[in-house]
C-alpha positions in Angstrom: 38.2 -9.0 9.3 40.9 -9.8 6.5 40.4 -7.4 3.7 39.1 -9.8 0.5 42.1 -9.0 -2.7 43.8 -6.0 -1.3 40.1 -4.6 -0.7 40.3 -1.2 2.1 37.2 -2.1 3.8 37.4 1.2 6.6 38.1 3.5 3.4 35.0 1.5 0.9 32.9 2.1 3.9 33.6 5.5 4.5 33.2 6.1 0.6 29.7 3.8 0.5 28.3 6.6 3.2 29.3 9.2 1.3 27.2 8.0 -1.7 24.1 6.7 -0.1 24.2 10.5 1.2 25.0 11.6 -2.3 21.7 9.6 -3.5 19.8 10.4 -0.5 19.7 14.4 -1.3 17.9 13.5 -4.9 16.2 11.2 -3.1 14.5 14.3 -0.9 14.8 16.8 -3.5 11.6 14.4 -5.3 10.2 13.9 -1.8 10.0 17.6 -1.4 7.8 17.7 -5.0 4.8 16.0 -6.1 5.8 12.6 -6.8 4.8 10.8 -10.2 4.6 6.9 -9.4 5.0 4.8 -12.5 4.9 0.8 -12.3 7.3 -1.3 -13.8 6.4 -5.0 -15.3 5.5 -6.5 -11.6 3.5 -4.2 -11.0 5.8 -2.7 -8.6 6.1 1.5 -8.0 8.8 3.4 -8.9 9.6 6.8 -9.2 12.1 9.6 -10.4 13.5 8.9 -6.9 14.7 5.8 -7.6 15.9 6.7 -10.8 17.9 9.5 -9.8 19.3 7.9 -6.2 20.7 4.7 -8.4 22.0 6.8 -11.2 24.4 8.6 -8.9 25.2 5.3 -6.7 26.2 3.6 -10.1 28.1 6.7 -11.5 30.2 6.6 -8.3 31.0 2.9 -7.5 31.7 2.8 -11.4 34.5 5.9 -10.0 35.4 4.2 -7.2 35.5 0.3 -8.0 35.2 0.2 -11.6 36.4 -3.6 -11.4 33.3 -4.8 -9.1 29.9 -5.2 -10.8 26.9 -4.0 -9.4 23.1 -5.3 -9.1 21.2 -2.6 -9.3 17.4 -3.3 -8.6 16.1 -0.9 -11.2 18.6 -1.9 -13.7 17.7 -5.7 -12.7 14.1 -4.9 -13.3 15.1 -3.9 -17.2 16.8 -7.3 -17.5 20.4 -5.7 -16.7 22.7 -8.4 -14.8 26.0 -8.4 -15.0 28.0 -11.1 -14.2 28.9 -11.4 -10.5 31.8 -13.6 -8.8 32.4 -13.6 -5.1 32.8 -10.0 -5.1 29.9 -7.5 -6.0 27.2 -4.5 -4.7 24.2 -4.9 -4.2 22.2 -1.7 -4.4 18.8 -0.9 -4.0 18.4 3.0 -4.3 15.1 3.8 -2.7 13.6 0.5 -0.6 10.6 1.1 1.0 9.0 3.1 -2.7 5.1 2.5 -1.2 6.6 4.1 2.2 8.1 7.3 0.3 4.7 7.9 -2.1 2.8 7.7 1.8 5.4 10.1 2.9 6.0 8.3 6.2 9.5 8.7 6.0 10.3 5.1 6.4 12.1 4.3 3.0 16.3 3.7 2.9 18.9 4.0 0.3 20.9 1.0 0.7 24.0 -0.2 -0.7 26.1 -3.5 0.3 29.5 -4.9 -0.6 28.9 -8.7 -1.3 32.1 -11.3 -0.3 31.8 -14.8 -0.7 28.8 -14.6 -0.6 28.2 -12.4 2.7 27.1 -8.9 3.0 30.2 -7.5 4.5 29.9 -3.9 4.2 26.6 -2.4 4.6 24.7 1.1 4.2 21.3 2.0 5.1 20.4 5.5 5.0 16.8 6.9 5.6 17.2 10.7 5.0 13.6 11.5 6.1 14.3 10.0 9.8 18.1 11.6 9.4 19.5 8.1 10.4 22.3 6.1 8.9 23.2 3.3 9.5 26.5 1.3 8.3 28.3 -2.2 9.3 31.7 -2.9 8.4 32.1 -6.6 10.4 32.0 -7.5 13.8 31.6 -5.0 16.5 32.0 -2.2 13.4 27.9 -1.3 13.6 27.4 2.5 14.1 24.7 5.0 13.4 25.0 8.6 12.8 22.4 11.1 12.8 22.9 12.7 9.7 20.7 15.4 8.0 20.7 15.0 4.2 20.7 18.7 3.2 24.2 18.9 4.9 27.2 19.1 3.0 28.4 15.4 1.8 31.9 16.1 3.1 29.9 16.0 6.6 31.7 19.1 8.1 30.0 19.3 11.8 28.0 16.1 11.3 27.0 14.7 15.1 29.8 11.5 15.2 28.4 7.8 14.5 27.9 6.0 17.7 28.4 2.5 18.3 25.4 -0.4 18.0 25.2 -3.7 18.7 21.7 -5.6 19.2 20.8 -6.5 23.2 20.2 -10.1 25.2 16.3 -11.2 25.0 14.4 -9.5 27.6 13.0 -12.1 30.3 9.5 -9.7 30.1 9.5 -10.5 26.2 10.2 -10.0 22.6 10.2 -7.0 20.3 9.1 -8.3 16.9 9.4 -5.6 14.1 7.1 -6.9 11.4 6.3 -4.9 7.7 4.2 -2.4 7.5 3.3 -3.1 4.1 4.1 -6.9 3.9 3.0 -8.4 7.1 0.9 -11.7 6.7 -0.8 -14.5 9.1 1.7 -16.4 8.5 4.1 -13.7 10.3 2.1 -13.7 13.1 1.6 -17.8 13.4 5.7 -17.9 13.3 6.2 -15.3 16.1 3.6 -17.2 18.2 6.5 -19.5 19.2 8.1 -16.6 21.0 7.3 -15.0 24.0 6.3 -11.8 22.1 4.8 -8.6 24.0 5.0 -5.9 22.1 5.2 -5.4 18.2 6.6 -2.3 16.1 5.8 -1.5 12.7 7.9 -0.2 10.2 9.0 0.1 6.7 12.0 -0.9 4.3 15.3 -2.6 5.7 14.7 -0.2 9.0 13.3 -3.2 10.2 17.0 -4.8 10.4 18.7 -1.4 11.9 15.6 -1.7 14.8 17.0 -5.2 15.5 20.5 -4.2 15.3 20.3 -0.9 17.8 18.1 -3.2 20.3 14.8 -1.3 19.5 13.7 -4.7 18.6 14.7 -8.4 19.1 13.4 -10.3 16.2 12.1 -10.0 12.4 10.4 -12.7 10.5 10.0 -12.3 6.8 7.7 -15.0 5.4 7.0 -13.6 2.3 8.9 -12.8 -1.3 12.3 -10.5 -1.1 15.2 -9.7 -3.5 18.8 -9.7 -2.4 19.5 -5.8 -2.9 16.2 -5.2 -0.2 18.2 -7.5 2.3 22.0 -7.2 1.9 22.7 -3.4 3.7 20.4 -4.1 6.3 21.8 -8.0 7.1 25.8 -6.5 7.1 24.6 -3.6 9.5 22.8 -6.3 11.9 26.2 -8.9 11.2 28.0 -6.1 12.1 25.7 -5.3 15.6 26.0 -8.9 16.9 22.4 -10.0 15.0 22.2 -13.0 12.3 20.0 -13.3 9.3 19.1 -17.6 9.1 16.7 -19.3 6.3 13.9 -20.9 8.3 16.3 -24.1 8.6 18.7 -21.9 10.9 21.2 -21.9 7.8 22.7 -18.6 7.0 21.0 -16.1 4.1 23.9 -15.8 1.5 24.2 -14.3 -1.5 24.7 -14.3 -5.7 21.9 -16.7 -6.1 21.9 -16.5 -9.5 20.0 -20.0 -9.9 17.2 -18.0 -8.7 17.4 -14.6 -10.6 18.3 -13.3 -6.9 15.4 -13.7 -5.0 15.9 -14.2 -1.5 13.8 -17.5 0.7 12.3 -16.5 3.6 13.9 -15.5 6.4 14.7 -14.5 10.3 16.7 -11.7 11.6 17.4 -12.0 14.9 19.3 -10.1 17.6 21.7 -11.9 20.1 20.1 -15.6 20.6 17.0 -15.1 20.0 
């Protein structure tokens, strides 16, 4: 991958894990306390967690890449949104919010670097499962497990591993589906696929399950916003997967014509 205006993608990456760790630890430190859930204008929960995870991402990408703006979803959701060109971050600091109030451990802190329109660099970090994951371009898809009351530096971390999504099995499908979103129309879409087993889960996990081959295929036929998508899609880029519209063209990015909101979509792993 050609670096994008002098851009050190291995050394952004390595610095974009060491934040989503950052914002992971105040992240658990709330998880670890009775949580207060507020709602903001759509009705949607959020919580100190949020608050705190996003303040630290934004306090360090403004130190690292003060030039590159950053959509922020609890920012976005008070109306802030800076001007983006063909290179931004798109952060969402705590996805999965109904996961972490039901304490199933299935919420990510998630943080993407935004190129012409493609999630090139991507971070998805779920503390209470101690898994991070991180794509960096093709074949560049590792995951690490990483407990987030260790030091940031990482001293004596386990060392990432490699990922990449498998080949459709000829006994069937995997299809990862929402735990809190899943619809009939979900299931009427996977129907075209020989599907034989289904797994559950929360938050952009669902694309890290397609990307490490714990699952082949995840329909989203209902409403998202870039900053739930973009860590999640680079990781599974990254791993071999794609992320398509349901016309089989590519998801892309900085829709500003529609206040960010993504159409829905499929992630797939190798030609499924």
């Amino acid at each position: 991958m050609t670096p994008h205006g002098g851009l050190d993608y291995p050394a952004l990456t390595e610095n974009l894990r060491r934040i989503a760790h950052q914002a992971a630890r105040e992240v658990m430190a709330v998880y670890q306390q009775d949580i207060e859930v507020r709602h903001k204008d759509d009705r949607s929960p959020v919580t100190d967690a949020d608050i705190r995870a996003e303040r630290v991402i934004l306090q360090e990408l403004a130190r690292l890449a003060p030039n590159i703006p950053v959509i922020a979803e609890e920012a976005a959701s008070e109306g802030d949104f800076p001007d983006v060109d063909d290179v931004f971050f798109l952060v969402d600091p705590l996805d999965g919010t109904k996961e972490f109030i039901h304490r199933n451990g299935e919420f990510t802190v998630n943080i993407a670097l935004i190129v012409d329109r493609i999630p090139v660099i991507g971070v998805v970090y779920a503390p209470a499962k101690k898994r991070l994951f991180y794509g960096a371009g093709p074949g560049q898809a590792f995951e690490q497990n990483l407990d987030p009351t260790r030091d940031v530096d990482q001293t004596g971390a386990p060392a990432p591993r490699h990922i990449q999504t498998r080949p459709p099995p000829q006994a069937g499908l995997i299809a990862v589906a929402s735990r809190s979103h899943r619809n009939p129309e979900t299931d009427k879409f996977l129907q075209q696929f020989n599907v034989t087993e289904f797994v559950i889960a929360g938050s952009s996990l669902k694309f890290c399950l397609v990307a490490t081959g714990e699952a082949d295929i995840y329909p989203r036929l209902g409403p998202t916003m870039e900053w739930d998508t973009a860590a999640g899609h680079a990781v599974l880029n990254a791993a071999g997967g794609s992320v398509t519209k349901m016309d089989g063209e590519p998801l892309l990015y900085g829709k500003t014509e529609t206040g960010f909101k993504n159409p829905l979509f499929v992630a797939r792993g190798q030609s499924t």
